[in-house]
C-alpha positions in Angstrom: 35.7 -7.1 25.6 31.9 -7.4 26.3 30.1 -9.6 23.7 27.8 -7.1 21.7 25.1 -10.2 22.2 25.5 -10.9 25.8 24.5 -6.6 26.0 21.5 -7.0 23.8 20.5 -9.8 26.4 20.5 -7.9 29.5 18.8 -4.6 27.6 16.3 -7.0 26.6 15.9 -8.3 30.2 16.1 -4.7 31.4 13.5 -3.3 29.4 11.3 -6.1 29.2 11.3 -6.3 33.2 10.4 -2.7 33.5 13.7 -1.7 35.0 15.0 0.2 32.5 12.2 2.5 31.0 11.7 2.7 27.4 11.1 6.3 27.4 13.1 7.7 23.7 13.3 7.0 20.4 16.7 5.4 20.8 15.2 2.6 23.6 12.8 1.8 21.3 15.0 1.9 18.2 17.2 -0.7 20.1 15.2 -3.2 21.4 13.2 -3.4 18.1 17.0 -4.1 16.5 17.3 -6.9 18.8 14.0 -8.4 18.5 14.7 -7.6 14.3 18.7 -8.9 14.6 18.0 -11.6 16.8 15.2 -13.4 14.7 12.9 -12.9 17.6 9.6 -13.1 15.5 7.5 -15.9 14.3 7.4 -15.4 10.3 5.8 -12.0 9.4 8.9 -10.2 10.4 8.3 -6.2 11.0 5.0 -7.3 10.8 5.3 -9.5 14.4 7.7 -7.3 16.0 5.2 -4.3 15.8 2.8 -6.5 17.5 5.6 -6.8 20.0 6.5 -3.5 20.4 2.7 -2.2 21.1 1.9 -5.5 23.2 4.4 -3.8 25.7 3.2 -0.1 25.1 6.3 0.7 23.1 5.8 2.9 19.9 8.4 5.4 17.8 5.3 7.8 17.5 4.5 10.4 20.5 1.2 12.5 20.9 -1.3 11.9 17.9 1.5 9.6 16.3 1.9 6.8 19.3 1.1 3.5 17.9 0.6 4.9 14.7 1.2 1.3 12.2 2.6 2.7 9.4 5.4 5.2 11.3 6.4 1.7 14.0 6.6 -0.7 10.8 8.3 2.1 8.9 11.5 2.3 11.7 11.2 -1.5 11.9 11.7 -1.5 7.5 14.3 1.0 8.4 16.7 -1.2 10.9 15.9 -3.8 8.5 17.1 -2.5 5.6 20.1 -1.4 7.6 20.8 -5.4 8.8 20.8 -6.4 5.2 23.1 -3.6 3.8 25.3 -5.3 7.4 25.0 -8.5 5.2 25.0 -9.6 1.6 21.1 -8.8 0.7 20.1 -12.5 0.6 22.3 -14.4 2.8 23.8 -14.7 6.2 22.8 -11.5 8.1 25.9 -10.8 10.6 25.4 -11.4 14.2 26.2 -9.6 17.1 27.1 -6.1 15.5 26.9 -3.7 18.2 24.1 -1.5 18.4 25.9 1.8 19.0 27.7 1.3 15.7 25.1 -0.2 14.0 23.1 3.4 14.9 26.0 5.3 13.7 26.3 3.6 10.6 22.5 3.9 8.8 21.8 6.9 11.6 20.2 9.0 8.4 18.1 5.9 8.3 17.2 4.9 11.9 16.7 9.0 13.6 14.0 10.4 15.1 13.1 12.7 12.6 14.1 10.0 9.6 10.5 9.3 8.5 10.2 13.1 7.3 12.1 12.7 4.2 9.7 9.6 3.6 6.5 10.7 4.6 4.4 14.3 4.7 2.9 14.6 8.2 -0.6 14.9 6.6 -0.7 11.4 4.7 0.7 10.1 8.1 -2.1 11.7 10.1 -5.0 9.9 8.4 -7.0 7.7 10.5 -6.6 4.7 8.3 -2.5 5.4 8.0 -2.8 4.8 11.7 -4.3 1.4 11.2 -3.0 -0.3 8.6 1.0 -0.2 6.8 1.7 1.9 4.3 4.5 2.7 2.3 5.5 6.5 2.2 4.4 9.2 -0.2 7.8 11.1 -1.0 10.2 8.4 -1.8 10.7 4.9 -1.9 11.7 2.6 1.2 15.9 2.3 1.1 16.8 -0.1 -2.0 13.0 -1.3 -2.2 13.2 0.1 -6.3 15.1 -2.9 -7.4 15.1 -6.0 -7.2 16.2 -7.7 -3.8 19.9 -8.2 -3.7 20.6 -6.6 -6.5 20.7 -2.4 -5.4 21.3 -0.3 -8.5 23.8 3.2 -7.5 21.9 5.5 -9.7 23.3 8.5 -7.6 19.8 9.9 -6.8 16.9 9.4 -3.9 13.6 9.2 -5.1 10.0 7.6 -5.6 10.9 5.5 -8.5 7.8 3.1 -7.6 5.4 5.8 -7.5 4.5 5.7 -11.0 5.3 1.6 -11.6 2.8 1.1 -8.7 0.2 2.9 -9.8 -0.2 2.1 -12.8 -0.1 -1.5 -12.0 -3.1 -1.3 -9.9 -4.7 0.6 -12.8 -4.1 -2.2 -15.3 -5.2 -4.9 -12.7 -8.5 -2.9 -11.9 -8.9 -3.0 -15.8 -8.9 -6.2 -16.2 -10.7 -7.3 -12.8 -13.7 -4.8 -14.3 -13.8 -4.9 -18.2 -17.1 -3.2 -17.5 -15.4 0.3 -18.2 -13.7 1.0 -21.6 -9.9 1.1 -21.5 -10.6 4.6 -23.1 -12.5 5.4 -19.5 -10.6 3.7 -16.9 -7.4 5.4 -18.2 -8.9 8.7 -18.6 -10.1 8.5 -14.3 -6.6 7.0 -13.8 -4.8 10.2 -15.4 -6.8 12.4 -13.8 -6.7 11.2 -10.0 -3.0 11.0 -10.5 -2.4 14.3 -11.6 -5.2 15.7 -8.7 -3.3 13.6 -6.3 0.4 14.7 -7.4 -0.4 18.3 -7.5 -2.2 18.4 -3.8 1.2 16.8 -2.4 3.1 19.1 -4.0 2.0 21.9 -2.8 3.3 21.7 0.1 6.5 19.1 -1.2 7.3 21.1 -4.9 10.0 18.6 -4.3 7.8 15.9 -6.1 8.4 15.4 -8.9 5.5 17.1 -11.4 2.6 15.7 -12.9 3.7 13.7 -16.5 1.4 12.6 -19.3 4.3 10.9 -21.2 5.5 9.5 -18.0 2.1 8.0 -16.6 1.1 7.1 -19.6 4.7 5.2 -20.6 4.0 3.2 -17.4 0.0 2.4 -18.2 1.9 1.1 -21.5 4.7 -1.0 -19.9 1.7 -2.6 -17.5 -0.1 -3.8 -20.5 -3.0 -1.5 -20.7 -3.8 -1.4 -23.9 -3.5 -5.7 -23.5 -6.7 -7.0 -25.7 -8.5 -9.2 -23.4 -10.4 -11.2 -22.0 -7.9 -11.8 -19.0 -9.4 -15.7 -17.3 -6.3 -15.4 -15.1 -6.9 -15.8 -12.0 -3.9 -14.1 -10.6 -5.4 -11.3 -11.4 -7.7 -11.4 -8.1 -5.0 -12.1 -5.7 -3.4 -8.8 -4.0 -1.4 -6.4 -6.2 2.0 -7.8 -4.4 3.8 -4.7 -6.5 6.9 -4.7 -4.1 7.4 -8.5 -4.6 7.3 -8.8 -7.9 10.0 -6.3 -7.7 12.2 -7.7 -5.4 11.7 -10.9 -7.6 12.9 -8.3 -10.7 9.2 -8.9 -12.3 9.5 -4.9 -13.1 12.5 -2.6 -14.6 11.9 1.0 -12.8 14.2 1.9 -15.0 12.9 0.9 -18.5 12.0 3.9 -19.7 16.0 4.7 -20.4 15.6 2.0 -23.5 12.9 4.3 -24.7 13.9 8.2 -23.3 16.3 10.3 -23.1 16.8 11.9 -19.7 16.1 15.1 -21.2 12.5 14.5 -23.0 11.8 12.5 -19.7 12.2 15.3 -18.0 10.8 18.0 -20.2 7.9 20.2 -19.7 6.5 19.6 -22.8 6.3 16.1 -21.9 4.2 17.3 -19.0 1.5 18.4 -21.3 0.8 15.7 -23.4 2.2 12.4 -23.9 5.5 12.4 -26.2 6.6 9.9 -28.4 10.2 8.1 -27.4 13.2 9.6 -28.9 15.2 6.1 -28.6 14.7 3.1 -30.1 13.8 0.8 -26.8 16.8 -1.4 -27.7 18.7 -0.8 -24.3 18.8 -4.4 -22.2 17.7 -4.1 -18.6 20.5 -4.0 -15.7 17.6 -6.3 -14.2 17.6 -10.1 -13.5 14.8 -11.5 -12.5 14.5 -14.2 -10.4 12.0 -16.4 -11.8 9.8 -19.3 -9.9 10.8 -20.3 -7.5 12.5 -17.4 -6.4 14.8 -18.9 -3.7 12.8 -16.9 -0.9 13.0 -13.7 -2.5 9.7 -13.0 -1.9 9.6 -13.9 1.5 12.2 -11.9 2.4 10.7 -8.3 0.5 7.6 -9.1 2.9 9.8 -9.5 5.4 11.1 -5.8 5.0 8.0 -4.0 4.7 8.3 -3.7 1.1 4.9 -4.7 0.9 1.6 -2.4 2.6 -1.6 -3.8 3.8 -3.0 -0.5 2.0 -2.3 1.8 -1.0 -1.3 5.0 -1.9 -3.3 7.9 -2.3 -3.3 7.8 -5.9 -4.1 4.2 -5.6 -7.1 4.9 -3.4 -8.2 8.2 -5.5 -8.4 5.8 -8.3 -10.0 2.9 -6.8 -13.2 5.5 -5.3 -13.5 7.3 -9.1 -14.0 3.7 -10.7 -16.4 2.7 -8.1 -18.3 6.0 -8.4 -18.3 5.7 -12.2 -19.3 2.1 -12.3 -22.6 2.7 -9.1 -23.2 6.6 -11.4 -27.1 6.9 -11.3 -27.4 3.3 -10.9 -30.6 2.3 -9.5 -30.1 0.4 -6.2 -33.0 -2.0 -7.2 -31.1 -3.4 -9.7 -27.9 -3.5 -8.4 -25.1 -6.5 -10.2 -23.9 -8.2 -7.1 -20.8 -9.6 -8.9 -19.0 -6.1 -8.7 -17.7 -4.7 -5.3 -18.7 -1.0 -5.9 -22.2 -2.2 -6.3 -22.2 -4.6 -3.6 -20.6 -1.7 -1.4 -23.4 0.9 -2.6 -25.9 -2.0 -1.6 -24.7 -1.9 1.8 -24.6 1.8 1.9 -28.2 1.7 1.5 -29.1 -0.5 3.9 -27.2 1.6 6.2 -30.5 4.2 6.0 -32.8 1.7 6.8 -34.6 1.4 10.2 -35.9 -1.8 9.9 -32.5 -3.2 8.8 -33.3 -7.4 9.7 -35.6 -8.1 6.8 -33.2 -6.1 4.4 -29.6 -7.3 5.8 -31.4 -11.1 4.7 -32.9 -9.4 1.0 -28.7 -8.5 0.9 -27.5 -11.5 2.2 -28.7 -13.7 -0.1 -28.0 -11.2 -3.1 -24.3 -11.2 -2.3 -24.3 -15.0 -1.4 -26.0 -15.7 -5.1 -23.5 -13.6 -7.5 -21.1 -16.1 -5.8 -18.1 -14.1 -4.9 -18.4 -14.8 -1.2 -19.1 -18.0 1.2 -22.9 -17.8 2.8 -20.7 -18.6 6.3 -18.5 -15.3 5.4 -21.3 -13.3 3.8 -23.2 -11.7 7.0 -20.1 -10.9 8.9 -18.4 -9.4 5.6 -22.0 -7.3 5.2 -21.7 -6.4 8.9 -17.9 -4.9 8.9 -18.8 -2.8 6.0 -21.9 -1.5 7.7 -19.6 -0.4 10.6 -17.6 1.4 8.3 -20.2 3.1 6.7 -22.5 4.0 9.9 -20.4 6.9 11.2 -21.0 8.5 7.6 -24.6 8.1 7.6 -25.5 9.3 10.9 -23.3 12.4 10.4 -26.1 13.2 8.3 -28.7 15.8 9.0 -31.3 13.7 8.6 -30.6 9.8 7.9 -32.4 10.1 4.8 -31.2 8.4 2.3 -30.5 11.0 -0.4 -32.6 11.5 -3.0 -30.0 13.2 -6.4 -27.8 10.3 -7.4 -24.8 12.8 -7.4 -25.6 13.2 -3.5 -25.1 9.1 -3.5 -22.2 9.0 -5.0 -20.6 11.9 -3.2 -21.5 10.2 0.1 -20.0 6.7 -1.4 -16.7 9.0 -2.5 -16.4 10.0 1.2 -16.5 6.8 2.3 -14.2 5.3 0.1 -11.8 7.5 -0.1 -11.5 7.0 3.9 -11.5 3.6 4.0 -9.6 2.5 1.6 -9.2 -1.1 2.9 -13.2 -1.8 1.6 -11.2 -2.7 -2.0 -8.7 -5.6 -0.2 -6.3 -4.7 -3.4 -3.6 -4.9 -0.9 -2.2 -8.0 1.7 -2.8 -7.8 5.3 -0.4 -9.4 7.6 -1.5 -12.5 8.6 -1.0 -11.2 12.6 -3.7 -8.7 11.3 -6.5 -7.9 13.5 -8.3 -5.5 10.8 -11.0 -7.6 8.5 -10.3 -8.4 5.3 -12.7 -7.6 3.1 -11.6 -10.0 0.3 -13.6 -11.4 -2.2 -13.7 -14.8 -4.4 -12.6 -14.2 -8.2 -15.6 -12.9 -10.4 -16.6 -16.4 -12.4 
């Protein structure tokens, strides 16, 4: 009998010498298993075998979808989350299992048309889903709702991090901008989410509805209505969601101490924000993992549990703060400590003709409010004026607009495209977008 290994060898060697064409979804479904099974990366995981899989022209995607990031590391979380259910979650993953059964075994996983139950072809299509990884927009990546190791059989498919997610990168933005009232911040946050819910569903009315009592529940659980001030400075790293819920930071299920499945669920609770009919007593099924988490975290990063940019809602949200925060500001007198207005600073200078003399007037702004290095400013000023170029000379004429809701409507369009101008979210460190990271706000 043929060793499954020594055949994954010579379809390597066959594929990699040009012999054997990789020319289907399968080819590329099976030497991205072997470069996946056969530790054939250098410590970023899906994130370096993507890399290897477009170094050598080799994508899942076809047409307007070939090297598309976010479909590629998608397949590549896929066959990884099939390895692990091969193996025990956490430890040994088994060698050597041939491909053909592998495929047969997680094939509602691994197929061609797989990533339609995950993702709606328009989220896909974006520009900026092309560029950087992001998780999908109609359920969650397979076992990526609990923590790592620990799979809960609840009996149902869904987008059980949707909500969680969110409302973790509202609370976070709270407390990174205490410039905005709680009162403000959650009223944009409720609103975005329910614009953004109720465009997807239009053409998926299998997601679930819009739910005050449900959004806000999770706001609550996140510590929104936390009294500050929050010194922490965790709270400027990346939001890390899907790693601290490997690590079993986050219950996806808490709402069961507090709910039943039937006031949950109800319309009413659509409408306005219930009170619970239980009395919260109900321990978590979760464990967490604590510090150190024996490589937990790693390994959550290592599955694509974790996207170098957010979710539409995340990003809806992100663009209203910043719009709210830079509303009839006056760009004279702009706080250089806050992104948005840094960001509407740059937009400015986009307009300007004689740009030298002002990019220095910026520079040394930025530099001063002190959340970024005078070495890293210019080229930090620079990527974001690439960004925002294409926007301004779409214009009819390059004038910079007089009505302050004209500026912010051109910053909205901006940001609601480019959603990597917040750095809320990781890039891999094989990365070759910008980050457009910041120090913490002193």
């Amino acid at each position: 009998m043929n060793d499954p290994r020594m055949l994954d060898e010579k379809f390597r060697a066959k594929v990699e010498s040009g012999v054997l064409p990789v020319d289907c979804h399968d080819r590329v479904l099976r030497i991205a298993y072997v470069y996946l099974d056969k530790g054939l990366w250098d410590g970023n995981e899906v994130f370096d075998v993507v890399d290897k899989l477009h170094t050598r022209g080799w994508s899942f995607g076809s047409g307007d979808l070939k090297f598309n990031r976010t479909l590629d590391i998608f397949y590549l979380a896929q066959i990884a989350a099939g390895i692990y259910r091969s193996s025990d979650q956490l430890g040994e993953i088994l060698q050597g299992e041939e491909f053909d059964i592998f495929y047969a075994q997680h094939h509602q996983l691994l197929n061609q048309d797989a990533w339609r139950q995950y993702y709606s072809p328009a989220f896909l299509a974006q520009p900026i889903s092309a560029r950087f990884y992001r998780l999908p927009d109609l359920q969650d990546l397979p076992d990526s709702s609990d923590p790592l190791g620990q799979p809960r059989q609840k009996g149902t498919i869904g987008h059980f991090t949707k909500l969680p997610r969110w409302a973790w990168n509202v609370v976070r933005t709270h407390r990174r901008q205490p410039t905005l009232p709680v009162a403000t911040i959650t009223q944009i946050a409720l609103s975005t989410l329910q614009k953004a819910i109720l465009h997807l569903r239009k053409d998926y009315p299998i997601v679930q509805p819009y739910s005050e009592t449900q959004a806000c529940f999770w706001l609550k659980y996140m510590g929104v209505d936390l009294p500050g001030p929050f010194v922490t400075k965790g709270i400027w790293n990346p939001n890390q969601f899907g790693i601290f819920v490997a690590q079993g930071a986050f219950d996806m299920w808490a709402w069961e101490a507090h709910y039943s499945q039937g006031l949950w669920d109800s319309i009413e609770a659509r409408i306005a924000p219930l009170k619970p009919d239980l009395d919260g007593t109900r321990k978590s099924e979760v464990n967490s993992y604590g510090w150190p988490d024996g490589g937990v975290g790693v390994h959550a990063w290592w599955r694509g549990w974790e996207p170098e940019l957010g979710s539409q809602e995340e990003i809806e949200f992100l663009t209203a703060v910043a719009v709210k925060e830079t509303e009839a500001i006056d760009v004279s007198n702009l706080d250089y400590t806050m992104r948005s207005h840094m960001l509407l600073g740059v937009m400015r200078a986009a307009f300007e003709t004689e740009r030298g003399k002002h990019m220095q007037d910026l520079k040394w702004r930025i530099t001063e409010a002190g959340r970024i290095d005078e070495s890293r400013a210019e080229q930090w000023i620079q990527e974001v004026l690439m960004v925002m170029k294409p926007y301004v000379q779409k214009l009819d004429d390059d004038v910079w607009p007089a009505a302050a809701e004209d500026q912010s409507e051109l910053l909205r369009h901006i940001l609601m495209e480019n959603g990597q101008l917040f750095a809320r979210w990781k890039l891999s460190p094989v990365s070759k977008e910008f980050s457009f990271e910041l120090k913490a706000r002193k």
